[in-house]
C-alpha positions as CSV (number, residue, x, y, z in Angstrom):
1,X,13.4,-19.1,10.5
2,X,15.5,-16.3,9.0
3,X,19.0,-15.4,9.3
4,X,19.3,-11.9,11.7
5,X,22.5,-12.0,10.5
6,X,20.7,-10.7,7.4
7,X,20.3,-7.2,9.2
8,X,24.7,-6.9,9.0
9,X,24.4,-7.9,5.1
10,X,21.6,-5.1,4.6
11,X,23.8,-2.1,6.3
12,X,22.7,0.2,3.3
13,X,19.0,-0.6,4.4
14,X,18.9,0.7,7.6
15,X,16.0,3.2,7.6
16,X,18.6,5.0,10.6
17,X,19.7,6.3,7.0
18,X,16.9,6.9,5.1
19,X,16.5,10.7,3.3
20,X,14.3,13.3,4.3
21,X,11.7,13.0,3.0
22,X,11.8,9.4,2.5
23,X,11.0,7.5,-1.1
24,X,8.3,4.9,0.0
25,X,6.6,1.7,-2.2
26,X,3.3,2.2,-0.2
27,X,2.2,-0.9,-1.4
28,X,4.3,-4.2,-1.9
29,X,3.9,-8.1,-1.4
30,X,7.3,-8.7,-0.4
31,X,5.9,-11.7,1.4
32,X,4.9,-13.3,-2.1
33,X,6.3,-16.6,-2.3
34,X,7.5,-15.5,-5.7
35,X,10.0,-13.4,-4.3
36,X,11.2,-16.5,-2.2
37,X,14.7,-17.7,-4.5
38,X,15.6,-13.9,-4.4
39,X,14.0,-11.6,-1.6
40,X,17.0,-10.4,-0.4
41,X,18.8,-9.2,-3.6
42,X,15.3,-7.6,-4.7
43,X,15.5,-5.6,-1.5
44,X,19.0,-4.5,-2.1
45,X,18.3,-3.7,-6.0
46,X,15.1,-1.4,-4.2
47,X,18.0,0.4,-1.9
48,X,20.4,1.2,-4.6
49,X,17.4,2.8,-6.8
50,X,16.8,5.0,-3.9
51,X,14.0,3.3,-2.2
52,X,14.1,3.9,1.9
53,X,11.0,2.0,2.8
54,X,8.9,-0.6,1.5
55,X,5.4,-0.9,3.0
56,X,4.8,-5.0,2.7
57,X,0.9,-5.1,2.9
58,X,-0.7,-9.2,3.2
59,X,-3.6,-10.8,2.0
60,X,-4.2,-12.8,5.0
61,X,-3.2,-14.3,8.1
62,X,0.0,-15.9,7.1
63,X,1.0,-12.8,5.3
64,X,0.5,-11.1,8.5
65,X,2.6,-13.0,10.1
66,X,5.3,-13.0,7.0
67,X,5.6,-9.5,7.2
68,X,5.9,-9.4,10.8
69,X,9.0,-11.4,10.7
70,X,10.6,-10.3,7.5
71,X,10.6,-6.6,8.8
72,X,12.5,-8.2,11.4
73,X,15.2,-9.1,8.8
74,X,15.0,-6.1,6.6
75,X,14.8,-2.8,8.6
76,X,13.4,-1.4,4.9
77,X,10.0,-3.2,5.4
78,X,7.3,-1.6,7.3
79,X,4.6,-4.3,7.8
80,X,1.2,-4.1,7.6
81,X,-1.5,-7.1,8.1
82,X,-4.8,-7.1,6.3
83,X,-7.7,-9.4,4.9
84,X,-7.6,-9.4,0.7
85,X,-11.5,-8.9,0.0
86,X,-11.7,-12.3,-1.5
87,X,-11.1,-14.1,1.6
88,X,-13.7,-11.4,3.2
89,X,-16.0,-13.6,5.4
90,X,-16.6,-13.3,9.4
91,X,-14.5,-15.9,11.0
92,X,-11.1,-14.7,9.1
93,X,-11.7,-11.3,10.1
94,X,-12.0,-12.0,13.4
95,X,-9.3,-13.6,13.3
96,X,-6.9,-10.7,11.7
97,X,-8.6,-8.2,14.0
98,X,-7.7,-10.0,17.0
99,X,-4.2,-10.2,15.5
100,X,-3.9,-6.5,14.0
101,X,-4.9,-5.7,18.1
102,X,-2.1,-8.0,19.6
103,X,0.9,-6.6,17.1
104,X,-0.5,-3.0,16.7
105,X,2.8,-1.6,18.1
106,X,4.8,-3.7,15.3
107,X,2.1,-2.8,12.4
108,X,2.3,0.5,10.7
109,X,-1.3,0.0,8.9
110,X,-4.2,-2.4,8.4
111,X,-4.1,-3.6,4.6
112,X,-4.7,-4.3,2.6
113,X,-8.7,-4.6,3.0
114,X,-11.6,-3.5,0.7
115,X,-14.1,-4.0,-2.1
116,X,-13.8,-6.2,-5.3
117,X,-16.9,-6.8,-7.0
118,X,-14.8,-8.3,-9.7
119,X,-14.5,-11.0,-7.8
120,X,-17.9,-10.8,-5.7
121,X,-21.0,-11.1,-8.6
122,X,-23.5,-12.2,-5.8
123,X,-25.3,-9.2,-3.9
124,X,-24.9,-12.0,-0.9
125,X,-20.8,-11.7,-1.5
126,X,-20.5,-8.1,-1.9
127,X,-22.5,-7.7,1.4
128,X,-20.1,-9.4,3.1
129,X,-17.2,-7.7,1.9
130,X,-18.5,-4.3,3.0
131,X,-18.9,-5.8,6.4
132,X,-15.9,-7.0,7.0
133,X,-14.4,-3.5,5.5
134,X,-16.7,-1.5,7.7
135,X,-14.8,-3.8,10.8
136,X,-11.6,-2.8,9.8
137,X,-12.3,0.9,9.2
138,X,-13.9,0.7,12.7
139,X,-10.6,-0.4,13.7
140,X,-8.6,1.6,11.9
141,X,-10.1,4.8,14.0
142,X,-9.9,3.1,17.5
143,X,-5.9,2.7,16.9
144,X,-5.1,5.0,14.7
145,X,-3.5,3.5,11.9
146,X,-3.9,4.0,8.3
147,X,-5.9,1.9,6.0
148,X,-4.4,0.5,2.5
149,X,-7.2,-0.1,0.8
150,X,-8.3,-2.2,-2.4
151,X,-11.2,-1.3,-4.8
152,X,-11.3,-3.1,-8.0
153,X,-14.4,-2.4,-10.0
154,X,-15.6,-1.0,-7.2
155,X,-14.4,2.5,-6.6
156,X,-17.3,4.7,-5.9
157,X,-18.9,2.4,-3.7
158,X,-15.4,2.0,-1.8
159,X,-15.1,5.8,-1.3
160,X,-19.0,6.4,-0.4
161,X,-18.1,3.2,2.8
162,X,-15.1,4.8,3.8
163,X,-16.5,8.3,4.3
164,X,-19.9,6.9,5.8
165,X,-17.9,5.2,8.6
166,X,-15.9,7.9,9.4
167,X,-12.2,6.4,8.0
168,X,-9.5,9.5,8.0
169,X,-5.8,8.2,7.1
170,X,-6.4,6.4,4.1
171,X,-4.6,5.0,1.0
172,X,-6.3,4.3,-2.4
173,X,-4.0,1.5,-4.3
174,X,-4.2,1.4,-7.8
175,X,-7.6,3.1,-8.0
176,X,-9.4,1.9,-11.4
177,X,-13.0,4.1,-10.5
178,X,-13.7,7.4,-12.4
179,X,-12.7,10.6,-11.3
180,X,-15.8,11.2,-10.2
181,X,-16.0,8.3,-7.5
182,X,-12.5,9.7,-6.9
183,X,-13.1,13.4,-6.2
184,X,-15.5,12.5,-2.5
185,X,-12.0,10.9,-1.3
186,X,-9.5,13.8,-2.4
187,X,-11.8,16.2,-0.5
188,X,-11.9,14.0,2.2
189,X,-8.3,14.0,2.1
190,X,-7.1,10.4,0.7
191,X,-4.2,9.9,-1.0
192,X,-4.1,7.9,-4.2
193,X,-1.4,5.3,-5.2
194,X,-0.4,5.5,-8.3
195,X,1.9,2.0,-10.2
196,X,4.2,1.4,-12.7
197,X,1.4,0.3,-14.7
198,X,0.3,3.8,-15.3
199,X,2.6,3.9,-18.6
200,X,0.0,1.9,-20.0
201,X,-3.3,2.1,-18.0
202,X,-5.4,5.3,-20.0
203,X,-7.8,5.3,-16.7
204,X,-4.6,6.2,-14.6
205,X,-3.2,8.9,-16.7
206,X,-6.9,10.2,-16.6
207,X,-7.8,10.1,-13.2
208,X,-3.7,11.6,-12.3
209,X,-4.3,14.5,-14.0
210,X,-7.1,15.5,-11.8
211,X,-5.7,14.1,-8.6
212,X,-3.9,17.2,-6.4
213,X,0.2,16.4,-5.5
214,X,-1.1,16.8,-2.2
215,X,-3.1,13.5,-2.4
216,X,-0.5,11.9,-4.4
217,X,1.6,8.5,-3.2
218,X,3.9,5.5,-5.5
219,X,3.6,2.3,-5.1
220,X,4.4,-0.9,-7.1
221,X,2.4,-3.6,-6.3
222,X,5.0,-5.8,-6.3
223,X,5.1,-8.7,-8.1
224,X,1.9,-7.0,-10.2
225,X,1.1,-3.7,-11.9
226,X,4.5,-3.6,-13.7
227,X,5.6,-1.1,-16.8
228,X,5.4,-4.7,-18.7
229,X,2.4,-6.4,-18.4
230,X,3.4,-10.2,-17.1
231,X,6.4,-9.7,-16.1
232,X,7.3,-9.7,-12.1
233,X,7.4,-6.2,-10.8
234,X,9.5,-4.9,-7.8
235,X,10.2,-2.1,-5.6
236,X,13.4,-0.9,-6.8
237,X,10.8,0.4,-10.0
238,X,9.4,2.6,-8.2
239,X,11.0,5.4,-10.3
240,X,9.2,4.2,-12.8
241,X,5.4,4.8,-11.5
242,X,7.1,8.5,-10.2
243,X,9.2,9.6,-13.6
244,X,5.5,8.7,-14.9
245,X,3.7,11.3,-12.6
246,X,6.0,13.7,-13.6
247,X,5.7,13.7,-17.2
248,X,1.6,13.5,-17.2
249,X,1.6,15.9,-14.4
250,X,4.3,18.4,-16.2
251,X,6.1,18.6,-13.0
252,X,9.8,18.6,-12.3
253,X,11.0,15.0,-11.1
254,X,12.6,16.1,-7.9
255,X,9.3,18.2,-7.0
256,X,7.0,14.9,-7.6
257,X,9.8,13.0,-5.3
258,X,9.4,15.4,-2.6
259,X,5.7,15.7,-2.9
260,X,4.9,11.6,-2.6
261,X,8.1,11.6,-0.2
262,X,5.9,13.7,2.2
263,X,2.9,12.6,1.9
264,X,3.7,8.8,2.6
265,X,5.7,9.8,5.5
266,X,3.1,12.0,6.9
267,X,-0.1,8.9,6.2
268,X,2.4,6.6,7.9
269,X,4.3,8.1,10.2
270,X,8.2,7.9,8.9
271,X,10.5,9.3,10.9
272,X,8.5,9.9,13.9
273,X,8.1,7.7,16.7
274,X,7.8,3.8,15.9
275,X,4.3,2.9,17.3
């Protein structure tokens, strides 16, 4: 069990003292066990770059319950509990659901959940995953919350799911689809997370310059998706992924700050009342 004396050593993490509008990773794995030797001096690194709040998404079960407890330690973290689409089969997500229902009030989103038919060849597998993605959208509209959502090599399809069930607050992370599977969510009103890695990724610089500031978030990915490919990745670069919209977007960097500032804290509900 964790230290809550960790709370006094984190002072400058208190989200009592976070800006208006707030800078948000909207997607990190803070529970990763990578971040084990170190978590609390990554968080403080993420504080001192500017970062207010961390949303720590989970692959499964245990990561649900990870992030549960960490946010308990580290008032940056907003936790969110969500089935990865390769352990996508019935019994696990009834299993999350019924656990998504019981913490709700702790959980500011359902992630992250989704499609990966880089992982899924088999028609039999991907049929699976969109069932247990069509459950969580389901979910996600009978308690309102927000769904961070995972589409690798499967972006069109992800969109066309989402908007045939209904789903409304919704985050694309590190969308790799075309801008044409893209352009159904941005007039359905989904924001799109853009990493680090979009220094190097020629998809993301494509599909940013067509995405409107208004549907515009930064994540990290944490410990993935870095400026440098193999090396760990962390919250505190979250400037990086932003100073990046700005120059392919030719906007001012305070502008693109306020812009993904708003928009995360209006998808997840910063600075109003904790559900």
């Amino acid at each position: 069990m964790r230290s809550a004396n960790k709370n006094k050593k984190l002072e400058d993490l208190n989200p009592d003292a976070i800006t208006t509008p707030p800078l948000v990773d909207t997607h990190a794995h803070i529970c990763d066990g990578v971040f084990d030797p170190d978590r609390e001096v990554v968080l403080g690194r993420a504080a001192k770059a500017g970062v207010t709040r961390i949303i720590a998404v989970g692959e499964d079960i245990s990561d649900a319950r990870s992030n549960i407890e960490l946010a308990g330690d580290f008032p940056i973290l907003l936790p969110v509990a969500g089935l990865y689409p390769a352990h996508a089969d019935a019994a696990a997500a009834e299993e999350m659901i019924t656990f998504i229902r019981k913490h709700q009030k702790r959980l500011v989103a359902i992630g992250e959940v989704g499609l990966d038919r880089w992982i899924a060849k088999e028609e039999k597998q991907r049929k699976i995953q969109e069932e247990v993605l069509a459950a969580f959208v389901d979910l996600s509209l009978e308690l309102d919350l927000p769904l961070n959502v995972h589409s690798r090599s499967a972006g069109r399809r992800t969109v066309e799911l989402l908007l045939q069930r209904g789903a409304r607050r919704v985050q694309m992370h590190a969308f790799d689809g075309k801008i044409s599977a893209a352009l159904p969510g941005v007039e359905a009103g989904y924001y799109f997370s853009m990493p680090p890695s979009l220094v190097r990724s020629r998809q993301k610089q494509k599909l940013l310059r067509h995405i409107p500031m208004e549907c515009l978030l930064a994540e990290t990915d944490s410990p993935v998706l870095g400026a440098q490919p193999g090396e760990r990745n962390e919250p505190a670069n979250l400037i990086t992924a932003i100073e990046a919209i700005a120059e392919i977007k030719g906007e001012a960097l305070d502008a693109v700050i306020a812009h993904v500032g708003r928009n995360a804290s209006k998808l997840y509900s910063i600075g109003q009342e904790v559900r």
